[in-house]
N, C-alpha and C positions, 0 to 999 in steps of 0.2 A: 504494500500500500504506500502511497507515494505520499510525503508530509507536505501540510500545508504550508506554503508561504506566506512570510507578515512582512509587512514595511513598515517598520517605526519610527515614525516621525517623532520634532520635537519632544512632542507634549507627554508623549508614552515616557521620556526621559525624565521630564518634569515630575510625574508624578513619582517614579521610580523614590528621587532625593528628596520630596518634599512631605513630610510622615503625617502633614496636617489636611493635605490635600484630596479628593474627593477621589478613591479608585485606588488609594496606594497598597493595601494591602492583594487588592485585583491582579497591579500592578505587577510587585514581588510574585504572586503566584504566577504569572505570565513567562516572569525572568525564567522562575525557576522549570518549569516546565519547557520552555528553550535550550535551557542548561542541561539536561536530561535527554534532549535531542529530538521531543515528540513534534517540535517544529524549528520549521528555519527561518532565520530574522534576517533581515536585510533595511539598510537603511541609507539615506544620500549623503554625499559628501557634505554640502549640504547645511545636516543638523550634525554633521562632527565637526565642521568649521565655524558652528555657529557663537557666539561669545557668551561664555558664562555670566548669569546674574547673580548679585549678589541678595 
């Protein structure tokens, strides 16, 4: 069976470091089921170029 592709933009990031923010724990399980290989993440240059806020 062939894994689904995600493209994670920004804001999937955002929630990711932001522990107040709406989805993060969503978030984390996302991560970690990526991690685990049951899908494959793909993202733009893009939002790795993008500049951290503080």
């Amino acid at each position: 069976m062939r894994k689904l592709k995600l493209y994670l933009e920004t804001t999937v990031f955002n929630r990711f470091f932001e522990p107040g923010r709406d989805y993060y724990g969503d978030t984390h399980l996302l991560f970690d089921q990526i991690a685990a290989g049951l899908f494959e993440a793909y993202t733009s240059q893009y939002v790795i170029d993008e500049p951290i806020r503080d």
